[in-house]
C-alpha positions in Angstrom: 207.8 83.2 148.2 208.5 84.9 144.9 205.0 87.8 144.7 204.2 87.5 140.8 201.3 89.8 139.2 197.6 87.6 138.6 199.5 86.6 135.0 202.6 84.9 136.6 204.8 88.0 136.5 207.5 88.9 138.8 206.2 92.3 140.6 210.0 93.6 141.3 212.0 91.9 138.9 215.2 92.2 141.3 213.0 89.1 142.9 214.2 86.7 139.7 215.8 83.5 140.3 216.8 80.9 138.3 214.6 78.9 140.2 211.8 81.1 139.3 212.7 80.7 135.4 212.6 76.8 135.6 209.4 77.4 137.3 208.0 80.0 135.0 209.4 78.0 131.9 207.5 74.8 133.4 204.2 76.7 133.9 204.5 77.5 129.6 204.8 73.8 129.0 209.1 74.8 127.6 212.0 72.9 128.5 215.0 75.2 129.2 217.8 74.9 126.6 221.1 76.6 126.4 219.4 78.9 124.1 216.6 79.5 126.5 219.2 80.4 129.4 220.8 82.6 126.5 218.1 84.5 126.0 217.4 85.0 129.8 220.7 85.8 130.7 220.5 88.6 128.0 217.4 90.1 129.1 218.9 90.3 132.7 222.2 91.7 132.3 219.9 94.5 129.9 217.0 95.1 132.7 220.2 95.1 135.1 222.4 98.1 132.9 218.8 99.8 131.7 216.3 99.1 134.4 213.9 98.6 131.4 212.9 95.2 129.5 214.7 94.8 126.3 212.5 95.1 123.1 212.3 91.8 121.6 214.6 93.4 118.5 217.1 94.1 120.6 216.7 90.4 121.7 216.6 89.2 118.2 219.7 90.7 117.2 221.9 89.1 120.5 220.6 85.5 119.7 221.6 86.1 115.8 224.9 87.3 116.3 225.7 84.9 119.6 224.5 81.7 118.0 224.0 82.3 114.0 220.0 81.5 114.3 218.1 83.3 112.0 215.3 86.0 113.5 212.6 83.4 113.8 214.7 80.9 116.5 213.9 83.5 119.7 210.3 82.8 118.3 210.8 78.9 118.1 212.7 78.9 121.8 209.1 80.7 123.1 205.9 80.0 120.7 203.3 81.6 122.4 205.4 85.1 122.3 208.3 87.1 123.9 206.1 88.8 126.3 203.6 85.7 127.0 206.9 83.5 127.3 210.5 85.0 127.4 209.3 88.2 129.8 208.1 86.0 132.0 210.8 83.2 132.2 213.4 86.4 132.6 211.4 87.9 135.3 210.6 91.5 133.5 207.6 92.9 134.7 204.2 92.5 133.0 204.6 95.4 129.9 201.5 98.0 129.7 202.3 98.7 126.1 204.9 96.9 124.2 206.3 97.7 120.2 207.3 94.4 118.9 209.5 96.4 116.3 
């Protein structure tokens, strides 16, 4: 068993698995599209090279320049917000303070 915070979060997000993100994606009522996995695999290969969550800019601009979506498709892909939704999904820990810059 995966340990996740009281929220749904992974605790260590080494734990993630991309059973966990059809199960965290399910739990937010979203459907997993290429997009979705885009985005995912993006904010694990960053956590992986950084050890820190991406900021959702940082996101922004990958899902731009890999696809040609304007800034707004990251926010149609997860609707109830990139920490709510795509932080979760990805397996990045629960942020204490997060700049949506």
């Amino acid at each position: 068993m995966t340990a996740t915070d009281a929220e749904g979060y992974l605790v260590d997000p080494a734990d993630w698995t991309e059973d966990f993100a059809r199960s965290a994606a399910q739990a937010e009522a979203i459907e997993l599209t290429a997009d979705h996995w885009r985005v995912v695999a993006f904010m694990r290969a960053w956590q992986e090279e950084k050890q820190v969550a991406p900021d959702v800019r940082h996101v922004m601009k990958h899902l731009t320049e890999a696809t040609g979506a304007g800034r707004n498709r990251l926010f149609e892909l997860f609707p109830y917000g990139y920490v709510q939704q795509a932080c979760k999904i990805a397996g990045m820990k629960r942020p204490r303070a997060w700049s949506t810059g």
